[in-house]
Every structure is written in structure tokens, then in C-alpha cells.
C-alpha positions in Angstrom: -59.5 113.1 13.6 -56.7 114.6 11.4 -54.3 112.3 13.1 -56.3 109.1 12.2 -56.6 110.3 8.4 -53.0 110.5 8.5 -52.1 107.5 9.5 -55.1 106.3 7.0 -53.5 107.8 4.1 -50.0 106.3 5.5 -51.2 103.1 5.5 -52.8 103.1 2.0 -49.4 104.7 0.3 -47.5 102.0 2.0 -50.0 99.2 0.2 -49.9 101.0 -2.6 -46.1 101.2 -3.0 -45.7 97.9 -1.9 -48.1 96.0 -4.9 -47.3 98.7 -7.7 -45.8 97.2 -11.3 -44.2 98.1 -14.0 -46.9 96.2 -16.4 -43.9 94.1 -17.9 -43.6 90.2 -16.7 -40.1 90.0 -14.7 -37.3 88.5 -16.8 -37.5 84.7 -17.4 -34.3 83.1 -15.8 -31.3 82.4 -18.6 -31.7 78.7 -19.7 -29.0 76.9 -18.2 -26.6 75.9 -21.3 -27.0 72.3 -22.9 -23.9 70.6 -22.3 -22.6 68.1 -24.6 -20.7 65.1 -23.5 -17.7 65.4 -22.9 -14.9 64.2 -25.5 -11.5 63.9 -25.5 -9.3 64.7 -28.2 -8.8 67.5 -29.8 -11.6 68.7 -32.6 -10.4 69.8 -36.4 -12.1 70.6 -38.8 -13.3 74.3 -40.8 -16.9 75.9 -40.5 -17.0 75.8 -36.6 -18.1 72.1 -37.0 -15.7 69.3 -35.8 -15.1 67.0 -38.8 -12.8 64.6 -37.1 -10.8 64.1 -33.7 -7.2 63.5 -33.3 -5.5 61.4 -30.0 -2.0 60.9 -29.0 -1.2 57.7 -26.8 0.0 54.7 -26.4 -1.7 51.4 -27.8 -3.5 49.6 -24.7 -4.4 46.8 -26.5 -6.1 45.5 -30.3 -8.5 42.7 -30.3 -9.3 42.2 -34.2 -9.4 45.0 -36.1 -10.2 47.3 -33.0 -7.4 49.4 -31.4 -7.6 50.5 -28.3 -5.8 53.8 -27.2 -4.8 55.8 -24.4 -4.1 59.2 -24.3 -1.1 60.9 -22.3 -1.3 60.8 -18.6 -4.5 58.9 -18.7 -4.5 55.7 -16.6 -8.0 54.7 -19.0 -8.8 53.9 -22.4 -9.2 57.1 -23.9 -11.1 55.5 -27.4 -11.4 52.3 -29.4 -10.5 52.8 -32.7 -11.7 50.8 -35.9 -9.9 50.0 -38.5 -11.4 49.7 -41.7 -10.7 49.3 -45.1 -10.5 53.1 -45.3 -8.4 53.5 -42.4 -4.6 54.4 -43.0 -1.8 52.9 -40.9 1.1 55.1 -41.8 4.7 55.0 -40.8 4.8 58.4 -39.0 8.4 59.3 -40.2 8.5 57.5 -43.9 4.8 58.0 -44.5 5.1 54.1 -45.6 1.9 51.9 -45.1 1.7 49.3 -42.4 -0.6 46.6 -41.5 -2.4 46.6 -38.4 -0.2 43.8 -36.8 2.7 46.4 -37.1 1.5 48.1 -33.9 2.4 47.2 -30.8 0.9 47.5 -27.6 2.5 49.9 -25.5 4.0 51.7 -28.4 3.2 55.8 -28.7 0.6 56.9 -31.5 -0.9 59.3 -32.9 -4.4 58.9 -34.3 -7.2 60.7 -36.6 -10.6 59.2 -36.1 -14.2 60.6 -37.3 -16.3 62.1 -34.5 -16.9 59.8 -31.6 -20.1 57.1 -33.4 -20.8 55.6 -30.0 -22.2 56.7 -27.0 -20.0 53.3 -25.4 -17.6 53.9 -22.3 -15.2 53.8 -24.0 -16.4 55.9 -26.7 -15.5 54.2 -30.4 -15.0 55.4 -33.8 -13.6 54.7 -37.1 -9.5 55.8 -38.0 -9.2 57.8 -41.0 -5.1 57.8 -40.0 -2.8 56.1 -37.2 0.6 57.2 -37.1 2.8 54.9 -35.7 6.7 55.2 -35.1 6.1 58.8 -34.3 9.4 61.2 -35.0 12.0 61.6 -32.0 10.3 64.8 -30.7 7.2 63.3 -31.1 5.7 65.4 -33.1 3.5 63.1 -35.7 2.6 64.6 -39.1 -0.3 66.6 -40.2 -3.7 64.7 -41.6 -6.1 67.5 -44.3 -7.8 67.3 -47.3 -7.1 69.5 -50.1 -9.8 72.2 -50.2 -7.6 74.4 -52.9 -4.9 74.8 -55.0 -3.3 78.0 -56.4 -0.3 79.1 -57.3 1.0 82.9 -56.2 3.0 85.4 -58.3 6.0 83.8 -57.3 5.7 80.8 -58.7 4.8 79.4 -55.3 1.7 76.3 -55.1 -0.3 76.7 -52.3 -2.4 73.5 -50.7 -5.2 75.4 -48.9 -6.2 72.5 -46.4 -9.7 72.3 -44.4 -7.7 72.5 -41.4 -7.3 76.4 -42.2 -3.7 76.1 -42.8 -2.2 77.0 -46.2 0.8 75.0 -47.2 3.3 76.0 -49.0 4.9 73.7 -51.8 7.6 74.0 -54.1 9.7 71.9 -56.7 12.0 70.8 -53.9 9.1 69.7 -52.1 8.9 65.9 -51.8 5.8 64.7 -53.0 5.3 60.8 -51.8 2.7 58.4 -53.4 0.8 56.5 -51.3 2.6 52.8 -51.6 5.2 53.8 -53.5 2.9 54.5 -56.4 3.5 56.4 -59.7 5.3 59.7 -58.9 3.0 62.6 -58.0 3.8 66.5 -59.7 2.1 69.5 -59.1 -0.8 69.9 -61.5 -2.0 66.2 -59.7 -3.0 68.4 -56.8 -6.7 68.9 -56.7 -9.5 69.3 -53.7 -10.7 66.1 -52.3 -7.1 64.5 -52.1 -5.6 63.7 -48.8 -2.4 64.3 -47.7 -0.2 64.6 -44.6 2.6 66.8 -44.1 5.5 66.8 -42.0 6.3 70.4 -40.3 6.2 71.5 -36.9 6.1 75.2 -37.3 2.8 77.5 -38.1 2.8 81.4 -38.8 0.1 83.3 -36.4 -1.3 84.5 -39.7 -5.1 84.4 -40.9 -5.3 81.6 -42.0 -2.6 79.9 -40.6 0.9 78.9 -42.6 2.9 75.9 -42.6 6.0 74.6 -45.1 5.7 71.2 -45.2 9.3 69.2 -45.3 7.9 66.4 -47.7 4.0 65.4 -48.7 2.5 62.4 -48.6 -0.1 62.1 -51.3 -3.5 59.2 -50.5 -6.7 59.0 -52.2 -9.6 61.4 -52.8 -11.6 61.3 -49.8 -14.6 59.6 -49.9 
């Protein structure tokens, strides 16, 4: 009799170890991360957000006013670019302005665009800059608008950019008017103008430092 209540109260703890809870639902599984399509180019841009991507290729092809580009080591079209009228075509080593017919197709570019406005394969957006005959190292210049000005105990003027780099500017630095317009000076300098600058070298610094070798200076951004 004692053994059968034994194995009675066994059998119970058993069922009772087996079906006891904590009183707290089990943990949801982690949502699996949205992914957003993928895009090529590199983003820029402050705040976290991209504001606009850059590319550097060579020119597949351009039928009209669209430009079709391929990146480095890509056997595709990376992006179709569209030039508008508030698109730039810029001599990447003067900083003069060329007409679309000036590029060539196979020729190396380097190009700003807007964020991708198409969902197309391949994907297309507006140029705010191409760069065409890029430097000898290859290195094409540097597209920002303005976000500040200031001007440091020494004397020095500092173009605060919304790419996070600060440039540095002085009194031998070239200023270039879009065109070949009305010489630019200092106290012309204001947020909302865009500019490019030629330098290849940036400090590791918060934010980041460049000294531009000459400054080219184009309208206010829209």
C-alpha cells in the first residue's frame, strides 16, 4: 500500500513539474529587421539622413538629357542620371562649366545625385554635380553646402559644410565664381551657397577638417 502511494505521489510531482509556469507569456521572437533596398553609392549628408548619393564610373551611354553611369568594377549600369536645369557639369580640375555634350562615353566620372527617385532597374535620379575630367589621381572634388561661417581668433574663416567637415579658408585661398562671374571675397560666404573644394586630405577630428586648395563658389541651393 505504501509503495503504490509512492509511486502515486511520484507521478503527480512529475505532472506537476512538467506543466508549472512562471505566469509571464514567453518572449515574443525579435522582429526580423526591415531591410531597405539596396543602393549603391555612397550616402552624405548630416543628421543620420542621406541627403544625396555620390558615384564614381565611367559614362555607359546618354540618350537626351539622361546619363547613364557605371560604377567601378561593375559590368552594369549602376544609375541613370538626369540632367536638369539645376544640375552642374563641372570641369573636375578647373571647376569650369560644361555642357552635357562635353561627356563622353567611356570617359571616368564622378557624380552627386539626390537620393535614388525611382524604384527602376536601373534605379534613376536627378544630378546636383557631375565631375568630368577628373584629376590624375582621380580623386574628383568635394560637393557641400554652406551650413556656417565663422571666423577663429586667428583670423582664420571657417566654411562649416553639411557634410560635417569644416574647411578652412584664407586670403590665399582661391575663391572661383561660378562661370567666370564677378570675383567672390569672404564676407560673400553665407549658408545655403554651394561650393566644391579641391583637397584630398581630412583630419580624424570631430567634426572632420579639410584645407581646401581653391573654392569653387555656385548658387544658393534651392
Amino acid at each position: 500500500m505504501k509503495k503504490v502511494a509512492l509511486i502515486l505521489v511520484l507521478t503527480l510531482g512529475l505532472f506537476g513539474i512538467g506543466g508549472c509556469t512562471t505566469g509571464e507569456n514567453p518572449p515574443a521572437p525579435s522582429a526580423s529587421p526591415e531591410v531597405s533596398p539596396e543602393v549603391t553609392g555612397e550616402p552624405v549628408g548630416s543628421g543620420g539622413a542621406a541627403v544625396r548619393q555620390t558615384y564614381t564610373g565611367v559614362v555607359d551611354s546618354i540618350e537626351q538629357d539622361n546619363v547613364s553611369l557605371k560604377e567601378a568594377g561593375s559590368d552594369a549600369v549602376t544609375i541613370v542620371i538626369t540632367v536638369t536645369d539645376e544640375t552642374y557639369i563641372l570641369d573636375g580640375q578647373t571647376g569650369a562649366a560644361l555642357a552635357i555634350d562635353a561627356l563622353k562615353q567611356g570617359e571616368a566620372v564622378a557624380a552627386v545625385t539626390r537620393p535614388i527617385a525611382t524604384q527602376s532597374m536601373p534605379p534613376q535620379s536627378p544630378g546636383l554635380v557631375i565631375f568630368a575630367n577628373l584629376p590624375e589621381d582621380g580623386i574628383a572634388p568635394t560637393y557641400a553646402v554652406i551650413k556656417e561661417v565663422s571666423v577663429d581668433a586667428e583670423n582664420q574663416t571657417w566654411i562649416m559644410t553639411d557634410l560635417d567637415v569644416n574647411w578652412r579658408v584664407s586670403a590665399e585661398t582661391p575663391l572661383i565664381p561660378y562661370k567666370a562671374g564677378a570675383p567672390v571675397t569672404m564676407d560673400q560666404l553665407t549658408p545655403g551657397l554651394q561650393v566644391v573644394g579641391w583637397y584630398a586630405v581630412t583630419t580624424k577630428s570631430l567634426p572632420a577638417q579639410a584645407t581646401p586648395d581653391k573654392v569653387l563658389i555656385l548658387p544658393a541651393a534651392e
